[in-house]
VMD Tcl script that draws the C-alpha trace (Angstrom):
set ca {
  {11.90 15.67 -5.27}
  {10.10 12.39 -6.50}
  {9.25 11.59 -10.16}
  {5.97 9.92 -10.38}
  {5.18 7.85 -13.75}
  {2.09 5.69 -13.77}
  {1.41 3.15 -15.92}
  {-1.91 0.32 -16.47}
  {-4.48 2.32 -17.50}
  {-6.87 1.49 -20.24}
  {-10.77 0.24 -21.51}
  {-12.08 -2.14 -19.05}
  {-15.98 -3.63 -19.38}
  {-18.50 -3.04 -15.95}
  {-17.46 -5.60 -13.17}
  {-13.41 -6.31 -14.95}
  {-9.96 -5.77 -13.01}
  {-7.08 -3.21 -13.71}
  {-3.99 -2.95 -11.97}
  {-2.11 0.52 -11.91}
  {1.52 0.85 -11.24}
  {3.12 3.61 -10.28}
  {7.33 4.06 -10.47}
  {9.23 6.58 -8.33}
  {12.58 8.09 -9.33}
  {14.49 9.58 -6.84}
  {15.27 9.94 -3.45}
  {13.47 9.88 -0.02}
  {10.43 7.53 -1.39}
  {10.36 4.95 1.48}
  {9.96 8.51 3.60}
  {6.85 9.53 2.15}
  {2.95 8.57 2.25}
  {1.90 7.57 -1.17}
  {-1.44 7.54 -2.81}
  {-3.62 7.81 -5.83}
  {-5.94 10.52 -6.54}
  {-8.19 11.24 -9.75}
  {-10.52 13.71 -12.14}
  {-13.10 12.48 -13.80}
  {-14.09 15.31 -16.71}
  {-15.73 18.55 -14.79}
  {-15.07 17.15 -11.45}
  {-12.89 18.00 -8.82}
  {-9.47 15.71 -8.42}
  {-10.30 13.08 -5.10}
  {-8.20 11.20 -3.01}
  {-8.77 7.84 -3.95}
  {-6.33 5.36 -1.49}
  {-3.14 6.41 0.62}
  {-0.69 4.52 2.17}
  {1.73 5.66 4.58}
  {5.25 4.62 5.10}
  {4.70 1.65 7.91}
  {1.62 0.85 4.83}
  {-1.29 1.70 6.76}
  {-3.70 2.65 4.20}
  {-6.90 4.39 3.69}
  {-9.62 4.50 0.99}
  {-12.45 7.02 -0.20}
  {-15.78 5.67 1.00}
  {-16.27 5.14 -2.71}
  {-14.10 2.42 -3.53}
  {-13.47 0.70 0.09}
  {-13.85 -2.96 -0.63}
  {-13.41 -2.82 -4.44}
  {-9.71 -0.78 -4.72}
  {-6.27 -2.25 -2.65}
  {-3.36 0.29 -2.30}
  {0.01 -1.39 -2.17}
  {3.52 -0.07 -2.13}
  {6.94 -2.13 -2.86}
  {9.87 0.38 -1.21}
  {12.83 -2.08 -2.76}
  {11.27 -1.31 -6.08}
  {10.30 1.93 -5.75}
  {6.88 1.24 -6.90}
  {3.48 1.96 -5.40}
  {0.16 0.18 -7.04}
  {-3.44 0.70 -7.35}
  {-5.39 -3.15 -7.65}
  {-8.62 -2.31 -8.89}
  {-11.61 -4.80 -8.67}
  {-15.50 -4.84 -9.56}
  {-14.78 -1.28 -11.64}
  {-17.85 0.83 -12.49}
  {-18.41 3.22 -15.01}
  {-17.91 6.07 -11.95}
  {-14.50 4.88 -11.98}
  {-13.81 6.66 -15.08}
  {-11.30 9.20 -14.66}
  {-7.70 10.16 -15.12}
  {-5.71 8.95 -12.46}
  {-2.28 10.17 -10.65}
  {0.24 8.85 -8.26}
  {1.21 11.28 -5.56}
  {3.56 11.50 -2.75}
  {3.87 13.03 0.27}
  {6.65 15.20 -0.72}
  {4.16 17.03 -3.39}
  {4.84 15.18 -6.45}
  {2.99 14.51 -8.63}
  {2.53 11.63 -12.31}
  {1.11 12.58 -15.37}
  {-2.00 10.82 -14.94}
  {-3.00 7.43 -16.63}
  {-6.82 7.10 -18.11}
  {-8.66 4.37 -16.65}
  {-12.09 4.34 -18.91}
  {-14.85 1.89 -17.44}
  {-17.21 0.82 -20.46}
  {-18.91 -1.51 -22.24}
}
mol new
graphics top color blue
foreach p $ca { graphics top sphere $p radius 0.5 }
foreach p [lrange $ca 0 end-1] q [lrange $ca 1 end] { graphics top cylinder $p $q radius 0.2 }
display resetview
C-alpha cells in the first residue's frame, strides 16, 4: 500500500496562490489515479481534482479554472497548484490514491 504525506498548506489572503505537494512512499504509484479531496468543518469530504495514470485529469465544478492537478511519477510526487483561492476553499485537505490510501490532511485556511 501507498503512504500519502502532504505538505504546503497554510494562511493565504482572498485572491493569493498555494501550492500543495503530496509525496508517495511505496510501491505501485505510477499504477494508480491520484487526487485530492477535502472537509471543510461540518461538511462532507469532496473530490476536489484527479488525475489518472496517462494524467488525464478532472476537477469539481467548484474549482475548474482556478485549481491544476499535476503528478511527477520519477519523484513520486503528486501536486495541487492552487490559484485565485476563496474563503470556500478553506478546508483540510488529503492526497489519495487509487489503491485506497490515504495523507493526513494539510490545512489550507483562506483569510484575510
Amino acid at each position: 500500500q501507498v503512504q500519502l504525506v502532504e505538505s504546503g498548506g497554510g494562511l493565504v489572503q482572498p485572491g493569493g496562490t498555494l501550492t500543495l505537494s503530496c509525496a508517495a512512499f511505496g510501491s505501485i504509484f505510477s499504477r494508480d489515479a491520484l487526487g485530492w479531496y477535502r472537509q471543510a468543518p461540518g461538511k462532507q469530504r469532496e473530490m476536489v481534482a484527479r488525475v489518472s495514470i496517462i494524467g488525464i485529469t478532472n476537477y469539481a465544478d467548484s474549482v475548474k479554472g482556478r485549481f491544476t492537478i499535476s503528478r511527477d511519477n520519477a519523484k513520486n510526487m503528486v501536486y495541487l497548484q492552487m490559484n485565485s483561492l476563496r474563503p470556500d476553499d478553506t478546508a483540510v485537505y488529503y492526497c489519495w490514491s487509487e489503491s485506497g490510501s490515504w495523507g493526513q490532511g494539510t490545512q489550507v485556511t483562506v483569510s484575510s
